[in-house]
N, C-alpha and C positions, 0 to 999 in steps of 0.2 A: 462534573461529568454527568451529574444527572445520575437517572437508574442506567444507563450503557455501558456497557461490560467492555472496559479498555482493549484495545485493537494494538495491538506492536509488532509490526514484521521487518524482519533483515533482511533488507536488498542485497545478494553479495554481487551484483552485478557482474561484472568478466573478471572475475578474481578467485580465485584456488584452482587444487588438480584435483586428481583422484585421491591422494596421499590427506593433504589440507582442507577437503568437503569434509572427508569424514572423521577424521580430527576436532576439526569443529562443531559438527553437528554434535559428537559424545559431550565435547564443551557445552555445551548451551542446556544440551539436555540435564547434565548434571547441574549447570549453574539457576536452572528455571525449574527444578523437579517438582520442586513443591507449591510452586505459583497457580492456584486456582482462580486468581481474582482477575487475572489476564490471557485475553485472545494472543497466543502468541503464535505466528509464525516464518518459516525459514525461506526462502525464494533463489534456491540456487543454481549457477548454469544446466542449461538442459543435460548436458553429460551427466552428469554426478546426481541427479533425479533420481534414480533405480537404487544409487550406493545410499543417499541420502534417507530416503523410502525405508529400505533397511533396517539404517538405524536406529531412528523413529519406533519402527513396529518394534522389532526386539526389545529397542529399552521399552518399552510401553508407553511411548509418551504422547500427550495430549497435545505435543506442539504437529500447528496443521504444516503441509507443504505446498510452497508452492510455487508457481513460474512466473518467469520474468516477461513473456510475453506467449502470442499465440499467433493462429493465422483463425480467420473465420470463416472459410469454407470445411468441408469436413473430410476431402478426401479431392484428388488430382495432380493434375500437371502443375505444382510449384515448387521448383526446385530449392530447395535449403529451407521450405517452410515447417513449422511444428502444428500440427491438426490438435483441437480441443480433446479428440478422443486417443489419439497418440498419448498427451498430456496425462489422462482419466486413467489410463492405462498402465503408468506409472507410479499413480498412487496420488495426483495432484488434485487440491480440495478447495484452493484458490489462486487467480489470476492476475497480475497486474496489467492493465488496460491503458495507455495513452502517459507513461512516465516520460519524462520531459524530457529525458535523453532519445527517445525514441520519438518523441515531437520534432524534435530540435536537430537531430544529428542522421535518424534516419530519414525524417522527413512526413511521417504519417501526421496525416490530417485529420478534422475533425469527425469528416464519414466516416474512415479508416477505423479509429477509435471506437464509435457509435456499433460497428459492425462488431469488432471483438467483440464491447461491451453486451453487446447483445445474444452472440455466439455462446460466449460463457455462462450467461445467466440460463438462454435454453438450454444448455445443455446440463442445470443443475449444480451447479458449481457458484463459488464465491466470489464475486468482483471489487479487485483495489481500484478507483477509477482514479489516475491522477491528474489534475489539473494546478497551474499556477502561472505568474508571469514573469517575463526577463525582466533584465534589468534596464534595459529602453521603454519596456514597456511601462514599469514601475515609474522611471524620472519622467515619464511622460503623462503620467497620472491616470495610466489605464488598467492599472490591476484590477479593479473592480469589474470593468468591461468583459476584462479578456475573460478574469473567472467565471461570469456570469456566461460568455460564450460558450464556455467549456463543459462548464458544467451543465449546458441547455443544451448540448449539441450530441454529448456524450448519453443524457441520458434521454435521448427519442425514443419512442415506443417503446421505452420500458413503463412495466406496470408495477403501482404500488406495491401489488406480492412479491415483486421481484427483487425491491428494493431492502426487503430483509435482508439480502444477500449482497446490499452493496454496501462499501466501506468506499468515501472520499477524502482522498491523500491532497490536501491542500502542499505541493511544491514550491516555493519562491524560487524560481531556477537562480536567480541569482545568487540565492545562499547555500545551492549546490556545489560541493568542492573548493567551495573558494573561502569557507572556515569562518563565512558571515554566518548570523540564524537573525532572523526577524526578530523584531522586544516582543516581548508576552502580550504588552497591549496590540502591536501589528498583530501578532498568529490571531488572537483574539475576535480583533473586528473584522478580519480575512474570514471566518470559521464563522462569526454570527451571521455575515452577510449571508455567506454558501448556505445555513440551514433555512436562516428564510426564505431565502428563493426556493429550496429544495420544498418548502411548507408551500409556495407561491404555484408547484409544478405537483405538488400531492398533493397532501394536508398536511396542517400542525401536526398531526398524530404521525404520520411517516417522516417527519423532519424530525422529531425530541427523537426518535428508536434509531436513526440513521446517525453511525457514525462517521465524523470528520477526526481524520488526523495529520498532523503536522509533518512533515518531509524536508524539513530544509536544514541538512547537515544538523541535524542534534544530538549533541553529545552528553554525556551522564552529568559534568559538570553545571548546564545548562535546564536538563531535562525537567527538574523539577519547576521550576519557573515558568514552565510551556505549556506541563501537563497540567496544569493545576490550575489551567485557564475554564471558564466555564463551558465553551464551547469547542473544550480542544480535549478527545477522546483516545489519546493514543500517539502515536508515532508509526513513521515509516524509514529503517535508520539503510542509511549506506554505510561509510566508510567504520564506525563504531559498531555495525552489526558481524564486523570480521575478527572482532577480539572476544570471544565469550564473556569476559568476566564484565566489558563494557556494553553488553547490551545486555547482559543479567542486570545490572544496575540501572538502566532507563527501565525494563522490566519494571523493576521494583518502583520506580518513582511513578509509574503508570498505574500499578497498585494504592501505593499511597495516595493517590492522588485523588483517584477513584471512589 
């Protein structure tokens, strides 16, 4: 991982209430209390933001918060949308940008994406940008394409300064929920291609400080093997980011790793 300070955030996607957000969050924070060597943070539904916030500040803890998506205007007529400063206002300190459920299922495109991306970063705040391919798209031999799409589309008119603040969640949607993960060698050349183009679109020096991390169903059994790739900084977990003790241990293998 180089000198890059490991990145690990829990997606918990549409999953707990108000009972089980904050359950969880006291889990995590005891099971990561002492982890200094990793970025960690929580991304839970917008409800339970304010409860989660909370708990955070009270225990004291250094894990960031953050959301699962955003809208990129800042204020008007959209009904059911969440505004960036809605967000800010909450206590939220990073975003996730363009996750493939929300490619896929809502529908958002690559402007769509490019717009958040951009929204969050003026606005000061931390960008997860994700990108990756299906599984047509993979047997079809276009992962490389589609990444480079993605990742060119997503990051328009952002500036080198800005990109301190982004973190790239390399997804394989097809090893989303379906209990597949990419071999160490796939995350690997998926992650080397994404920093050189990212060197290709900045410089070398803004590609080595920019983190890339893996997204595709990783589980603690696995983790090590993933993290431990040279170009692979970290994790973005879903369905294992809802058991504390199991993403306290990709935590940790993120540390070692590192």
């Amino acid at each position: 991982m180089s000198d890059r300070k490991p990145f690990v955030g829990g997606n918990w996607k549409m999953n707990t209430n108000r009972t089980t957000s904050s359950e969880l969050t006291r889990g995590v924070v005891d099971a990561v209390r002492n982890q200094t060597q990793v970025d960690v943070a929580v991304f839970p539904p917008f409800p339970y933001l304010l409860a989660v916030k909370s708990i955070l500040r009270d225990r004291g803890s250094a894990i960031k918060m953050g959301a699962q998506d955003c809208y990129h205007k800042p204020d008007g007529a959209f009904t059911g949308e969440v505004s960036i400063d809605m967000l800010k206002d909450c206590g939220v300190q990073v975003v996730l940008c363009g996750h493939s459920e929300r490619r896929h299922a809502i529908g958002e495109t690559d402007e769509v994406v490019n717009q958040k991306v951009r929204a969050v970063l003026d606005a000061g705040l931390e960008c997860v940008l994700c990108v990756g391919e299906t599984l047509d798209e993979r047997e079809a031999g276009h992962t490389d394409p589609v990444n480079q799409r993605q990742v060119r589309a997503g990051l328009a008119d952002v500036t080198a300064d800005q990109m301190e603040r982004v973190v790239i969640a390399y997804e394989p949607v097809w090893a989303i929920g379906t209990g597949k993960t990419a071999s160490p060698d796939d995350a690997q050349d998926v992650h080397h291609k994404i920093r050189r183009l990212v060197g290709n679109l900045f410089s070398v020096n803004v590609a080595e400080r920019t983190r890339i991390i893996y997204g595709g169903s990783l589980k603690p059994q696995g983790a090590k093997d993933i993290l431990t790739q040279p170009d692979v900084d970290g994790g973005l977990i879903g369905g294992a980011s809802l058991k504390a003790a199991e993403f306290a241990a990709i935590v940790q293998a993120a540390a070692a790793a590192g």
